[in-house]
N, C-alpha and C positions, 0 to 999 in steps of 0.2 A: 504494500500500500504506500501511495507516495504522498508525504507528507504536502500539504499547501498553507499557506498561512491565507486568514478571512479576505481582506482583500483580492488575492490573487483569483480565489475562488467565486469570489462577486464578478469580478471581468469575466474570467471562463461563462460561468452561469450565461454573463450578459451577452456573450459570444455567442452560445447556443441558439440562444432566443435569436441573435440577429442573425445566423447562418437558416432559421427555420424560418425569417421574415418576420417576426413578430416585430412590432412597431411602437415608437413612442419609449425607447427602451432608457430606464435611468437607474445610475447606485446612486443613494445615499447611504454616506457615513453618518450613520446613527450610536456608531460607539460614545461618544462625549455627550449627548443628551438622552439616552435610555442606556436601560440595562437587558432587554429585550436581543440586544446583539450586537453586532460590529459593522454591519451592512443590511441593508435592504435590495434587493434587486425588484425594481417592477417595470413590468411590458405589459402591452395592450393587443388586441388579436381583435382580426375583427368577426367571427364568429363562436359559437359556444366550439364547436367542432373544433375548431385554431387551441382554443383556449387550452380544449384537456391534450392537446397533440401536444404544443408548446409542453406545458407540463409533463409527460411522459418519457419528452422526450430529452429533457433537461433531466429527468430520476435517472433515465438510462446511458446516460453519457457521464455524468456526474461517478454511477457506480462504475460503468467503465475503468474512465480514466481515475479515479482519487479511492475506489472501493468504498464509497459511502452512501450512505442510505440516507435518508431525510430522517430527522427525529422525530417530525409532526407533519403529517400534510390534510390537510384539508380543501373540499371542492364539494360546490354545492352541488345540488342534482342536476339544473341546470346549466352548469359548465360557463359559469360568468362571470367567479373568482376564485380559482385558485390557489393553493399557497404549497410552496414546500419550507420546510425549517430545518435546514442543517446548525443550527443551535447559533451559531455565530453568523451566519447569513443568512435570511430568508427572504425567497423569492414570493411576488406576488403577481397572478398572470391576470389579467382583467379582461373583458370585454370592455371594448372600446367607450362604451357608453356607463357601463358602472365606472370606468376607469374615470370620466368626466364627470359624474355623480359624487364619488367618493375623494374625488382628489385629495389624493394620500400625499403628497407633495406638499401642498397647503398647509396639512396636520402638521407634516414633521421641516417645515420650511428654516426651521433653526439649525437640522443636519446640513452639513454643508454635502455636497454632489463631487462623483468624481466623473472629469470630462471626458467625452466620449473617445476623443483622439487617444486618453490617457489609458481608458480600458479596451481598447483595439490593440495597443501596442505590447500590455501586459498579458494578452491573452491569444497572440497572433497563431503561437504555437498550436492552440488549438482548434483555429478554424478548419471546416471543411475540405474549403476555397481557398488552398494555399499558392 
């Protein structure tokens, strides 16, 4: 199993989601104002269908490459939000329209964001599309 440290594994995650098109894709660092974790990752999808694929297919590359499972995941019946929680990152996959309802970005607008050039470059190794 190869060690990652939480950031690193925010990018990957966030790599995932964009090599499967999921859209709207952002980390925050929410280590400095919660104890909930060290990152956030959330994308938006624009179907229920998008939604559980994104998710399934972030579990299955995740235990791939790092051997790790999610500690929590939850998804409602209708496939509109998502969440996996690897304990120090948790991802959140949305539909595009809950995504604009809940804006989770808002809530936690105190975490600062890491830019997207930033987690492209720490994460390149594991794109698809090399």
């Amino acid at each position: 199993m190869s060690e990652i440290d939480s950031k690193k594994l925010a990018c990957v995650i966030a790599r995932i989601l964009d090599d499967k098109l999921a859209s709207n894709i952002t980390i925050l660092n929410i280590s400095t104002v919660s104890s909930l974790g060290d990152f956030f990752v959330i994308a938006s999808a624009d179907s229920p269908t998008q939604v559980k694929s994104l998710m399934l297919n972030v579990k299955e590359m995740i235990k791939k490459h790092f051997s790790r499972l999610p500690i929590r995941q939850e998804n409602d019946l209708k496939n509109r939000w998502n969440l996996l929680d690897y304990g120090d990152v948790i991802t959140h996959i949305l539909h595009k329209d809950e995504r604009e309802t809940y804006a989770i970005e808002k809530f936690w607008n105190h975490a600062s964001s890491v830019p997207e050039n930033d987690w492209k470059e720490l994460s390149k190794e594991y794109s698809e599309y090399k």
